[in-house]
C-alpha positions as a Markdown table, in Angstrom:
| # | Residue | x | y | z |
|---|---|---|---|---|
| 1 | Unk | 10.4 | -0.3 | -30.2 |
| 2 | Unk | 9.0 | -2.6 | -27.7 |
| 3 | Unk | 5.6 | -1.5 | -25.8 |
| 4 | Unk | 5.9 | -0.2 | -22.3 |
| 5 | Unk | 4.5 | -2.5 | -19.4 |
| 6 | Unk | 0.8 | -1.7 | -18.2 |
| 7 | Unk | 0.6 | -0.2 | -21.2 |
| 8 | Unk | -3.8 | 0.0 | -22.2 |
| 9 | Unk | -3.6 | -2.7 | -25.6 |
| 10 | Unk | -6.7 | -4.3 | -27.2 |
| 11 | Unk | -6.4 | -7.4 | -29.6 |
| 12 | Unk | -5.8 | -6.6 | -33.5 |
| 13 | Unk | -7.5 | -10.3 | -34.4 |
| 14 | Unk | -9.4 | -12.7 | -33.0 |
| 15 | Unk | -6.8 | -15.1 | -30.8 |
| 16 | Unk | -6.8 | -18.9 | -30.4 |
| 17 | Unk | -5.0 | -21.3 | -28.4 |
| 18 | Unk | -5.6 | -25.1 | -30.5 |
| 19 | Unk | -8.7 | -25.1 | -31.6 |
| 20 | Unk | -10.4 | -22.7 | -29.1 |
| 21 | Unk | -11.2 | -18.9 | -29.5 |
| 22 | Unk | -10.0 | -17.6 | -26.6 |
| 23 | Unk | -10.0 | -13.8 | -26.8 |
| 24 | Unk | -12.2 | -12.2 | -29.5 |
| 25 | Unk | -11.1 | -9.1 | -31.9 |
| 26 | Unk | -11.2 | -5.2 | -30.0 |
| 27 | Unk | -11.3 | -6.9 | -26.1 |
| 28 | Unk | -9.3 | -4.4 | -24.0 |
| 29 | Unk | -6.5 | -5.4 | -22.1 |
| 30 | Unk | -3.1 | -4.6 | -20.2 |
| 31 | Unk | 0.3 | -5.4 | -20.7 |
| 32 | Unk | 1.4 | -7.2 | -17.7 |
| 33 | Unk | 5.1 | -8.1 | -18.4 |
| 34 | Unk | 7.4 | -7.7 | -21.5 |
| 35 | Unk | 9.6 | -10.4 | -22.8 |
| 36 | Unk | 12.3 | -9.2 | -25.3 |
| 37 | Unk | 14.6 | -11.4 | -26.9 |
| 38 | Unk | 16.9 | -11.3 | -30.0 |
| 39 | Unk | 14.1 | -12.1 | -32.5 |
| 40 | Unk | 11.1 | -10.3 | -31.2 |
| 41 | Unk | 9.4 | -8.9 | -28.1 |
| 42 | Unk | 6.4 | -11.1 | -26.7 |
| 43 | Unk | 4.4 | -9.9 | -24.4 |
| 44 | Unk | 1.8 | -11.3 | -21.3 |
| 45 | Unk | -1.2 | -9.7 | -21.6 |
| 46 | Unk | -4.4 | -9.5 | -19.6 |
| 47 | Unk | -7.4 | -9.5 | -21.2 |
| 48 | Unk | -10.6 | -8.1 | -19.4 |
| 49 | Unk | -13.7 | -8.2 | -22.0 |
| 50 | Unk | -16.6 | -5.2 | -21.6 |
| 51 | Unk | -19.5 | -6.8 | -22.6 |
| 52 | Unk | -22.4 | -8.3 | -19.9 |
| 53 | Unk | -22.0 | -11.4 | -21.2 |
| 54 | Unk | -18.2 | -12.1 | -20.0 |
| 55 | Unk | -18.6 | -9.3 | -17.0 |
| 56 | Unk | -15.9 | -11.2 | -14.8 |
| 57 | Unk | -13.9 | -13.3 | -16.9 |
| 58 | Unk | -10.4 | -12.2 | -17.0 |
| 59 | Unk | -7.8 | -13.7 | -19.7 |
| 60 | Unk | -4.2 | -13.9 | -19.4 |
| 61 | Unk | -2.4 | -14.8 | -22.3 |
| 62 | Unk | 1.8 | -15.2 | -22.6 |
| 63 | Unk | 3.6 | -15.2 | -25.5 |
| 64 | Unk | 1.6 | -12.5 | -27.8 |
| 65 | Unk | 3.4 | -10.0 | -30.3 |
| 66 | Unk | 2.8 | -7.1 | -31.8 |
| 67 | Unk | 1.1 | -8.5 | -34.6 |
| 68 | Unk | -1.9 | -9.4 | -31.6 |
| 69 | Unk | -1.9 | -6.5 | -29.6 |
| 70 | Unk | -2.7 | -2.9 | -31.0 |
| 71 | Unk | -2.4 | 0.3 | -28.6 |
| 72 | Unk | -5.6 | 1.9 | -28.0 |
């Protein structure tokens, strides 16, 4: 069952786009937008890490599945 939009997610692992770590394990983010298909549902999520070090950096990723996202 596919998971409601602005729905409150964290990431399950660390995710990279090439060779570049782009959102770390346990950052909290939002659903955004759902995409289902016949396959699988993807999802666009924005990421928004806690820590002081990344205070105002906000990520928005397209494309992630279940296997990335975990409810909180």
């Amino acid at each position: 069952m596919p998971l409601p939009a602005h729905c409150a997610v964290h990431a399950a692992r660390d995710i990279r786009r090439g060779p570049y770590l782009v959102v770390r394990h346990g950052w909290p983010g939002r659903i955004v937008d759902a995409h289902p298909s016949w396959f699988e549902t993807t999802y666009t999520v924005r990421f928004t890490p806690s820590s002081e070090q990344h205070r105002r950096v906000i990520v928005t990723l397209v494309g992630l599945n279940e296997d990335d996202i975990e409810t909180r």
